[in-house]
C-alpha positions in Angstrom: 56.0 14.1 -36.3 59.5 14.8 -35.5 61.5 13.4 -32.5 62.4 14.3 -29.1 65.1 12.9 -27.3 65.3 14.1 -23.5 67.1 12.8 -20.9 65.9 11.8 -17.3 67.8 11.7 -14.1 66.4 8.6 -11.6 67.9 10.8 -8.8 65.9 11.0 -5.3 63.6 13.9 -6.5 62.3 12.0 -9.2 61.6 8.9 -7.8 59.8 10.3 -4.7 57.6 12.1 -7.2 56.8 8.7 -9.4 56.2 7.0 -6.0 54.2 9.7 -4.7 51.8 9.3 -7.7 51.5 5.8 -7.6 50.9 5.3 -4.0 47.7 8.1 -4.6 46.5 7.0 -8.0 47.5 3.4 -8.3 47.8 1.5 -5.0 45.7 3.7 -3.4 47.5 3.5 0.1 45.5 6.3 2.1 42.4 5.3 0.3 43.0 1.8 2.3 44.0 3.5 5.3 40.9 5.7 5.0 38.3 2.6 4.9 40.6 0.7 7.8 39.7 3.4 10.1 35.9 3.3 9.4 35.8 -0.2 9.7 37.1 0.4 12.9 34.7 3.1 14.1 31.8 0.8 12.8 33.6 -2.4 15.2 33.7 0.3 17.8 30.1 1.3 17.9 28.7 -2.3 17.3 31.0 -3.5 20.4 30.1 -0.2 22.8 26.2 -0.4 21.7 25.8 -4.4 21.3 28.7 -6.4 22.6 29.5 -4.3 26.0 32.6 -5.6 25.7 35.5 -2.9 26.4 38.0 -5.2 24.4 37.1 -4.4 20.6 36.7 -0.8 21.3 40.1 -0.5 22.9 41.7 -2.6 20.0 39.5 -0.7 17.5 41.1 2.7 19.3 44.2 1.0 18.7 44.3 0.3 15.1 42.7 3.8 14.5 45.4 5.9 16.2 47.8 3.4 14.3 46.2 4.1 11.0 46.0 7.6 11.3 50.0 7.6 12.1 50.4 6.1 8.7 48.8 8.1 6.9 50.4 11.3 8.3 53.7 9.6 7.6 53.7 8.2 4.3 56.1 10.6 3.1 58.4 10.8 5.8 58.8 6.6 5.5 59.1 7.2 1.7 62.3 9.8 2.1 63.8 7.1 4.8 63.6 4.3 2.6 64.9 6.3 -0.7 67.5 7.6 1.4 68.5 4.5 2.2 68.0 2.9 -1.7 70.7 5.5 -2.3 73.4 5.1 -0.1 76.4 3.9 -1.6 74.6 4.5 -5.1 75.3 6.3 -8.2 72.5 8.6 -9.9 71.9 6.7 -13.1 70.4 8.0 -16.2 67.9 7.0 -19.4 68.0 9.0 -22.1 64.8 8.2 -24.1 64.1 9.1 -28.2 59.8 9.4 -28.3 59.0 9.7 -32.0 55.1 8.5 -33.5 55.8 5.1 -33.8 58.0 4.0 -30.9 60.0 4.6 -27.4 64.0 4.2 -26.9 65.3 4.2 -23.7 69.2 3.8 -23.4 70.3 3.6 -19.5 73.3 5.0 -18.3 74.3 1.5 -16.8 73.7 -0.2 -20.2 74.0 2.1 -23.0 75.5 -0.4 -26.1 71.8 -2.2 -25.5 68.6 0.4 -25.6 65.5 -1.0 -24.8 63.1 -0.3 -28.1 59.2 -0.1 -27.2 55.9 0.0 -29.5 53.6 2.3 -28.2 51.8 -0.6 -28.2 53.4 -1.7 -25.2 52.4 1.1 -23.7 49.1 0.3 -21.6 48.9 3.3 -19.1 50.1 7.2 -19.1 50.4 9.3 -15.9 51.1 13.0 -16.2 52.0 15.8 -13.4 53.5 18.6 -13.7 57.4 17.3 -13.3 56.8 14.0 -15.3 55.1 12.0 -17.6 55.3 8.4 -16.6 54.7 5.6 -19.6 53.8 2.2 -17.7 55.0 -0.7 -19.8 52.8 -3.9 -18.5 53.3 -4.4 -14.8 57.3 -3.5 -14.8 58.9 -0.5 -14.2 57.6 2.7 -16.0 60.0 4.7 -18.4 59.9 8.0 -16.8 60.1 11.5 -18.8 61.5 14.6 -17.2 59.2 17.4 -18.4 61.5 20.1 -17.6 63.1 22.3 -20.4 66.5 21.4 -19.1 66.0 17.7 -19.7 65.2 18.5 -23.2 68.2 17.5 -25.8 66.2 17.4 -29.0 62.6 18.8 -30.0 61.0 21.1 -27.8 58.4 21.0 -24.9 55.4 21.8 -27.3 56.1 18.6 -29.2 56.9 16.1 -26.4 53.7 16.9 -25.0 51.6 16.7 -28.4 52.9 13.4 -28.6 52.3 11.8 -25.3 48.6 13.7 -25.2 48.0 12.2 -28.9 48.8 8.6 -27.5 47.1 9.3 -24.5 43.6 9.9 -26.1 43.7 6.5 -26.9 44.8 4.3 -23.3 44.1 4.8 -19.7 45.4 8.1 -18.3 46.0 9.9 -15.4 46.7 13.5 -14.5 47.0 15.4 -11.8 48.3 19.3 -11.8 48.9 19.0 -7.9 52.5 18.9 -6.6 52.6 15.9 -4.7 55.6 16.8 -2.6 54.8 18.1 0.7 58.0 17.7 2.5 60.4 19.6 1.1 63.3 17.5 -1.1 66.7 18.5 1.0 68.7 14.8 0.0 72.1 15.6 -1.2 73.3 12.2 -3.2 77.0 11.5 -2.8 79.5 11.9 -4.9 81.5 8.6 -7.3 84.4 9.1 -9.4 83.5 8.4 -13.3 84.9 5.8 -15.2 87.3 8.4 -17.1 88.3 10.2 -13.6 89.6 7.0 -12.0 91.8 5.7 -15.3 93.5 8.8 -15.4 94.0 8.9 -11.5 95.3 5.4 -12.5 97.7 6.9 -15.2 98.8 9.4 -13.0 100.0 7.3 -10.7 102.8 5.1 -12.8 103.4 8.3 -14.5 104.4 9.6 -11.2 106.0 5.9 -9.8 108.2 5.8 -13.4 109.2 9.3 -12.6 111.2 8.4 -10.0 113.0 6.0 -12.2 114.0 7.8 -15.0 112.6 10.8 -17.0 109.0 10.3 -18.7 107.4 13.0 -21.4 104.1 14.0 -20.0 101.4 12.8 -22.2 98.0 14.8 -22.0 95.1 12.9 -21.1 91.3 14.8 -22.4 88.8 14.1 -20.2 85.2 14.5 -19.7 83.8 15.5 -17.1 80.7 13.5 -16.0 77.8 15.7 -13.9 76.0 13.1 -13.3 76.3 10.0 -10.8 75.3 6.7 -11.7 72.4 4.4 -9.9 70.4 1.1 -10.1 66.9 0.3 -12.0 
């Protein structure tokens, strides 16, 4: 089977989606928020019907109308604390190689040391429509934009025959539902690359010997980076 090498942006958008889909599938957080709230109503009844005392039914009202704020506003808090994650932060990268036998993910931050995974290390696969997530044990999962764009080897067909032939054989999740509700409108700032600020650097005792005596301009080539770097 031959392999695919994409690359995967750990921008905003993305990690709201992975969080999305572990908050529903894995930590279940309005599942919880669900049984609070009828463990409430049950204290409720008992204490109006039994205890005639107006002290648990208020508190129970309490916690209920608390709950239920939580669980409309999942979201919202998610957006509020990834905004925050990313202020002052770079958009990093992980460009990841999938082929039959392993995984290689080589972050932006890190690239001279790529992280080389058996599938066996692989214990659980999530799919929606915008990502496959592989989890690796109980640390961070190596995420795989699905998008045609992200693709820089291989093609879409093969990526997911691959990921659906390991996931026949370990826990998997999918869901076709886009989890986003609230519509994505966070606008990450803008860092100078590496390259960008050592010629800005150049450019200046070019311009601070000029005034000294004449210097031949030398040409600097540049790249120019499109993509911000983050953390992990």
């Amino acid at each position: 089977m031959s392999k695919i090498t994409t690359i995967t942006k750990l921008d905003f958008r993305t990690l709201k989606y992975c969080n999305l889909f572990l908050m529903k599938f894995q930590r279940r957080s309005k599942l919880w928020i669900i049984i609070t709230v009828l463990l409430s109503v049950g204290i409720i009844v008992y204490d109006l019907l039994k205890l005639h005392s107006k002290m648990f039914s208020i508190l129970g009202g309490i916690f209920i109308l608390y709950s239920i704020y939580q669980f409309i506003s999942l979201e919202k808090k998610l957006d509020q604390q990834l905004a925050g994650f990313f202020r002052g932060r770079p958009v990093n990268t992980q460009t990841i190689e999938i082929d039959d036998e392993k995984i290689t993910v080589t972050r932006s931050f890190d690239p001279e040391n790529p992280a080389v995974y058996d599938w066996s290390f692989i214990n659980q696969i999530f799919e929606m429509p915008q990502y496959y997530m592989l989890m690796v044990g109980k640390g961070s999962p190596i995420i795989i934009d699905r998008s045609e764009e992200a693709l820089l080897e291989g093609d879409k067909a093969a990526l997911d025959e691959i990921i659906l032939e390991k996931a026949s054989l370990k826990p998997y999740k999918k869901t076709e539902e886009d989890l986003v509700k609230i519509p994505i409108t966070f606008v990450h700032e803008e860092f100078p690359t590496a390259d960008a600020v050592e010629v800005d650097n150049v450019t200046e005792d070019v311009m601070e010997a000029s005034e000294e005596e004449p210097v031949e301009a030398e040409v600097f080539e540049t790249e120019e980076d499109t993509e911000a770097e983050e953390e992990k």
